[in-house]
Residue, then its C-alpha position, 0 to 999 in steps of 0.5 A: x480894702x483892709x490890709x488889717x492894720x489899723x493905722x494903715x487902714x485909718x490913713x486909707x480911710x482918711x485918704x478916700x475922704x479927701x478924694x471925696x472931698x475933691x470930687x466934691x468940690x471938682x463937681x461945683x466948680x461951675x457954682x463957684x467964682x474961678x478964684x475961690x474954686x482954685x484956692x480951695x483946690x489948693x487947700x485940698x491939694x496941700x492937705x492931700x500932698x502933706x498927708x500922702x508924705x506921712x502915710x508914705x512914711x508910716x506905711x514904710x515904717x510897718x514894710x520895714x518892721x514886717x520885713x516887706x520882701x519887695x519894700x525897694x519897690x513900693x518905696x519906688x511907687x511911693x516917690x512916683x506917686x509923689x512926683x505924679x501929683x506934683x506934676x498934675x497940680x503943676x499942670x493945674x497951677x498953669x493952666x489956672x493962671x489960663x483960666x483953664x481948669x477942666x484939664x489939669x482937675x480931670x488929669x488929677x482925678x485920673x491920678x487918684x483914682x489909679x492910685x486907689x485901684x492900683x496901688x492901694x487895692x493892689x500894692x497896699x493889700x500885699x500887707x495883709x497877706x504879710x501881717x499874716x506871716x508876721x504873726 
């Protein structure tokens, strides 16, 4: 999963954790009082939004400075990505007010898991063979 820079890699790392980190806490919803539940998945969703923009941004920073042949285009799936957890935690904030959970946390465990195996053991990994060239 290494694109062989470090920065890059520490952001993934840090990435898969908070994904671990909702896993977790979708895995004792049940355990929970609803209300608490849904502000910790806030708290997780916000830290989750704030960090994706930064890594976003430094990740584009590297594409730039390596001249990344396809950079329109990962910037592109960037804003996608953005805009797909928006819309996944704008569902969950809805069908809160519901009281209907299950849905809206399956959509966004969905949606990270994609982005893990599609984006960034697919997309990210294209900086590797990049960094290779650079050198």
């Amino acid at each position: 999963m290494s694109v062989g820079i470090s920065v890059v890699d520490d952001d993934h790392k840090k990435l898969l954790l908070m994904i671990e980190q909702f896993r977790g806490l979708v895995e004792t919803l049940n355990e929970k009082d609803p209300d608490e539940a849904a502000i910790e998945l806030d708290q997780v969703f916000y830290l989750l939004h704030d960090f994706t923009k930064t890594h976003f941004r430094r990740e584009e920073m590297i594409m730039k400075a390596l001249k990344f042949p396809d950079i329109k285009r990962h910037i592109i799936l960037h804003q996608e990505l953005i805009k797909q957890l928006m819309g996944a935690y704008a569902k969950f904030k809805e069908e809160r007010k519901k009281g209907l959970l299950d849905k809206p946390i399956n959509e966004l465990a969905t949606l990270l898991n994609q982005w893990v195996v599609n984006h960034i053991l697919q997309e990210d990994l294209q900086l590797k063979r990049m960094r290779k060239f650079a050198s």
